[in-house]
N, C-alpha and C positions, 0 to 999 in steps of 0.2 A: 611922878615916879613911884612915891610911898603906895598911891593908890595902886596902882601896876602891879607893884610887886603884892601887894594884900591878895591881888584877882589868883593872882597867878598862885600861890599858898594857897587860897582857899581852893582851886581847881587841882591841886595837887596834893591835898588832903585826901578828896571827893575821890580820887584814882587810890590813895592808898587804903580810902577803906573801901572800895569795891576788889581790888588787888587781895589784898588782906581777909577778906572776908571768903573769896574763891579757897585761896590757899588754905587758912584753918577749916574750915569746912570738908579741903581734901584729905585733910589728914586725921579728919575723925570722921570718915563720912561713912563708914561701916556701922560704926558704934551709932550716930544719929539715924541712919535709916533701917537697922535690923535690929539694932537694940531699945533706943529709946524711940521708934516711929516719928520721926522728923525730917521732911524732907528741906530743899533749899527754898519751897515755897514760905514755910511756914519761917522758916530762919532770917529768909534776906526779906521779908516784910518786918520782922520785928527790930533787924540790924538796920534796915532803913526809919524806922520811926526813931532810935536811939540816936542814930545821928542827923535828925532832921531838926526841922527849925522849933519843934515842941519841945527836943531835947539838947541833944551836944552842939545844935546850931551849928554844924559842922558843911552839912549837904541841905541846900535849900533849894530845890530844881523851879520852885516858882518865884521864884526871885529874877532868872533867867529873861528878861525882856518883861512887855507888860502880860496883864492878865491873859489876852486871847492869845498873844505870844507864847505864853505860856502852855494852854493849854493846844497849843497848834502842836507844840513838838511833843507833850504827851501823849495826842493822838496818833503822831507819827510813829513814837516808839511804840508803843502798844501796836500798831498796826504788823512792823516787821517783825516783832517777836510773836506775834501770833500765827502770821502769815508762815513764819519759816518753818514756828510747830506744826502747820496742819498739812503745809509741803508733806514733812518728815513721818508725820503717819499716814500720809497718803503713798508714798513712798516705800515705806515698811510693811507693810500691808500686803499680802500674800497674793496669787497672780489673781486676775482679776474680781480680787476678794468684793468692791462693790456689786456687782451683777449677780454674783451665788448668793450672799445675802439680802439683799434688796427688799424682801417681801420682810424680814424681822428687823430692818432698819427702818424700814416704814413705821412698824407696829410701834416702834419705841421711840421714834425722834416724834410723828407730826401728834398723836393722838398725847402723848406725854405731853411735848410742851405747847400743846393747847390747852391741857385738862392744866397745866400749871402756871401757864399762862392767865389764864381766867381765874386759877384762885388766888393766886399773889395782887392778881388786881382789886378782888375783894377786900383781902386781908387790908392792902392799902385803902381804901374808902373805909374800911372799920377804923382805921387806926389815925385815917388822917382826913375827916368830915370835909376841911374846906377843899378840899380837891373833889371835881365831878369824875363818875366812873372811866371816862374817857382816857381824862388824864393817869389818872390812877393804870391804864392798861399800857401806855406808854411807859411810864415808870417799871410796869412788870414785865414789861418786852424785854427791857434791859437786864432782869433779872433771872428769864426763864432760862436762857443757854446755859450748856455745861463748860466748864472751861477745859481746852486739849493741853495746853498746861499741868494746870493742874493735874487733872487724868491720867498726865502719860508720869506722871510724880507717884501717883497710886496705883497704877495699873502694872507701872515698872521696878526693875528692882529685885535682888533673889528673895524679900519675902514675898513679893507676891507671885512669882513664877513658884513659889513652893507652895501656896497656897490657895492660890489664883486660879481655877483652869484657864486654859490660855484659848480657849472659845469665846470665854468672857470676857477675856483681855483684849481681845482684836475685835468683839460687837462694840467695847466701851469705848476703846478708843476713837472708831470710825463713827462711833452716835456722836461720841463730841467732837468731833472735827463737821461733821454735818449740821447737826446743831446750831451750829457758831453764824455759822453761816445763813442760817436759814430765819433765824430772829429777824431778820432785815423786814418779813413781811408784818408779822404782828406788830411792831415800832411803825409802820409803815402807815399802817388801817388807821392807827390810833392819831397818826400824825394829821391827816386828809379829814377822819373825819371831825378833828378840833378845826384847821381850816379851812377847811372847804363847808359853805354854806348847803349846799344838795347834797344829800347821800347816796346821789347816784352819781354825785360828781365824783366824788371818795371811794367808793368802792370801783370806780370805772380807771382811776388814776391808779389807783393799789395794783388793778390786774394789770393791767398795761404797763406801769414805769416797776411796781413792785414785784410783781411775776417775771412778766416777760422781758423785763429790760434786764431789772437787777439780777432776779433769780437764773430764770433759765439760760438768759445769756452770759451770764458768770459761767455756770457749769460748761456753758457749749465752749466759751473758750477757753474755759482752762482744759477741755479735756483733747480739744484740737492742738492746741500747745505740747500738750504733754506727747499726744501719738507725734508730732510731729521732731520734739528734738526727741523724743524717743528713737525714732527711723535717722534722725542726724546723727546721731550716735554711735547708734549702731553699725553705719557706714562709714563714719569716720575709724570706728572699730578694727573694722574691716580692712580697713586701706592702713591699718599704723600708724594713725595721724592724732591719736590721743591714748594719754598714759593712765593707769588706773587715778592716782590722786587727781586728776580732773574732773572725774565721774561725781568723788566727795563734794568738790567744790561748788558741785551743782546743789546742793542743798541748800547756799545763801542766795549764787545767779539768778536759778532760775525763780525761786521766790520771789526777790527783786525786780526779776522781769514781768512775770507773769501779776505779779501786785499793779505795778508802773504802765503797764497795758489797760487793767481792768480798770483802773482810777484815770485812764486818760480817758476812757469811753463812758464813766462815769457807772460800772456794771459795781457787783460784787466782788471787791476782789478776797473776798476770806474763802470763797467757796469758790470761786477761778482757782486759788491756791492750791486745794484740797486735792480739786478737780484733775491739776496736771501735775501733782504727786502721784495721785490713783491711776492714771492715764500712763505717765511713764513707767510704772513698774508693773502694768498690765501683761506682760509677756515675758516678765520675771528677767530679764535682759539686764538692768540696771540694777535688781537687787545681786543678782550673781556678780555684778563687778565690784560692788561696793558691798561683798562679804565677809566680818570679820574684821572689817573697818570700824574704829571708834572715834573718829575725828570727828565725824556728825556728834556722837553723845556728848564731846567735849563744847562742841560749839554749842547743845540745847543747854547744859550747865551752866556754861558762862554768860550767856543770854537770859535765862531764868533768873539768876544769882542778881547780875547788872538792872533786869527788870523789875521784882519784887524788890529790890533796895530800894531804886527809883521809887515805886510803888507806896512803899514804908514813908520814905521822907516825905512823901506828893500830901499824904492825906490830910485835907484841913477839918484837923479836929475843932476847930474852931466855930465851923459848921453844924456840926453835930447836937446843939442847943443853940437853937434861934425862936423862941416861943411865940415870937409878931409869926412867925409861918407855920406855928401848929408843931415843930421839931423840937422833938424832947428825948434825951437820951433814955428814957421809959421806953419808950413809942420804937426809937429805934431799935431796942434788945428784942422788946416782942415780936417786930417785925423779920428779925434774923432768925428769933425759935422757932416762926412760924415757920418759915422757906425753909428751914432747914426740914422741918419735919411734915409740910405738906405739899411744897412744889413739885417732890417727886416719885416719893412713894407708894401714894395712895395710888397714883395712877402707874405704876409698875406692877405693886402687886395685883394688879387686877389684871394685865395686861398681859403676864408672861407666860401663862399658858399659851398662847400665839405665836411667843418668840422661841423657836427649838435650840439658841445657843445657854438660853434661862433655863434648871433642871429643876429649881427646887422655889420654895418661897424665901428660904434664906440667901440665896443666889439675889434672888427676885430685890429683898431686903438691902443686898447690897447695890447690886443698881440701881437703885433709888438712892440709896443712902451719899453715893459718892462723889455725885453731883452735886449736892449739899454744901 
């Protein structure tokens, strides 16, 4: 019984500092993101290291079942908070904003994180010898995506609608929600060709399962999803048979769904998500119902807030110096100044003469930088 009641206190701590942390945050959340530039990314990572197991041992998420238990339902959460984000700017995203831009999403999502792709894998063989280049590009797949989290944390917000053009605000957000998505093939090459003994087995496996299965059949069905409750919608519209606040709701359902289909078929589901965000507000039909509505921002807050805490506590610093594998927190700093300062810039500022939402090189400077 003593034990019992311990679980159930320590699960009820865990609720009042995620509770606690929403709340004070709402009440100085002016002051944190116009005044001192802190959004709740950078907050609920540092509020979950304070109460994780390094510090107040208060929240310990891998404590949670054993090690692959553990990292099962991290994968899990990370999976629907991401998914619901790239729904949500797939969604917001003006009437069929992929298709008018397309040729400047190109220029900046594939040749970007190629050119960043390949130098992060460097960086890593410089900085960590026992690893072969191969590996080293697996490790940098994971690193070249931008996050749509994060992004829509900088991209949003009245300083940067006052400072922002909001060209650059809706190219950044949909680079990184495609982005995200799209890492799946570079992780993919690197995977096949460590396995796979023929490199024509590896590269034949990559187009086949990593193109055409993951990729393009992600996008096809999310975007057949999206036209498709789109037109349910809309008829159900029609006929009186749904109320505005339903429209809202669809930003967690149909994420859920559209996730729960693509992972039953084994596709992409981060770019299925994208996909039938962008798909349903194609005809601008969905954003006109849910105009003026902020239950959506409320649910990305609360989801952020509950994830970066997760996040904060999850990280085993413990990791971070393991000298039998070459990890040395030297090794790791340099590798972070590095990404910060060559994964995206170099190849932006080269690139943004191409891109007509880019006007200047300090524009240019910031796309590059944000990713970062």
């Amino acid at each position: 019984m003593a034990l019992e009641l311990l679980d159930i206190t320590a699960s009820g701590l865990a609720y009042i500092c995620l509770g606690g942390f929403v709340v004070v945050f709402s009440l100085f959340s002016l002051l944190m993101k116009d005044k001192l530039y802190l959004n709740e990314v950078v907050l609920g990572t540092a509020f979950g290291v304070v109460i994780g197991p390094y510090a107040g041992n208060i929240f310990d998420p891998r404590s949670w079942g054993s090690s692959e238990g553990s990292q099962n339902i991290t994968l899990e959460v990370m999976r629907i908070v991401l998914a619901t984000g790239l729904f949500a700017i797939g969604i917001e995203l003006p009437n069929n904003y992929m298709w008018k831009h397309a040729k400047s999403l190109s220029a900046m999502v594939i040749p970007t994180m190629a050119a960043g792709w390949l130098i992060i894998g460097g960086i890593l063989r410089a900085l960590f010898p026992r690893l072969n280049y191969v590996s080293c590009l697996a490790i940098a797949a994971c690193l070249t995506p931008t996050d749509p989290i994060i992004c829509a944390a900088i991209v949003g917000g009245k300083f940067a609608v006052k400072h922002v053009p909001v060209n650059l605000r809706r190219i950044l957000s949909a680079e990184s929600a495609a982005n995200d998505g799209l890492a799946y093939p570079f992780l993919s090459i690197s995977i096949y060709l460590t396995v796979e003994s023929s490199k024509k087995v590896a590269f034949g496996k990559w187009f086949l399962v990593g193109w055409l299965y993951q990729v393009i059949l992600g996008v096809v069905l999310g975007i057949v999803m999206g036209f498709v409750f789109s037109h349910l919608f809309q008829l159900s519209k029609r006929k009186g048979f749904i109320d505005r606040e339903s429209y809202v709701a669809q930003y967690i359902a149909m994420s859920f769904l559209t996730v729960g289909v693509a992972r039953t078929i084994g596709s992409d589901d981060l770019l299925a998500a994208f996909a039938a965000g962008s798909a349903m507000s194609w005809d601008g039909h969905f954003n006109e119902q849910i105009e003026g509505e902020i239950f959506a921002s409320v649910i990305d807050l609360v989801l952020n807030c509950a994830c970066f805490i997760y996040i904060g506590a999850w990280l085993p610093f413990k990791d971070f110096n393991m000298p039998s594998l070459g990890i040395e927190p030297w090794r790791l700093i340099v590798l972070l100044i590095s990404v910060a300062l060559l994964r995206r810039i170099p190849p932006m500022m080269l690139l943004y003469k191409w891109i007509p939402e880019i006007s200047s090189w300090q524009e240019a400077l910031f796309s590059g930088h944000f990713g970062s």
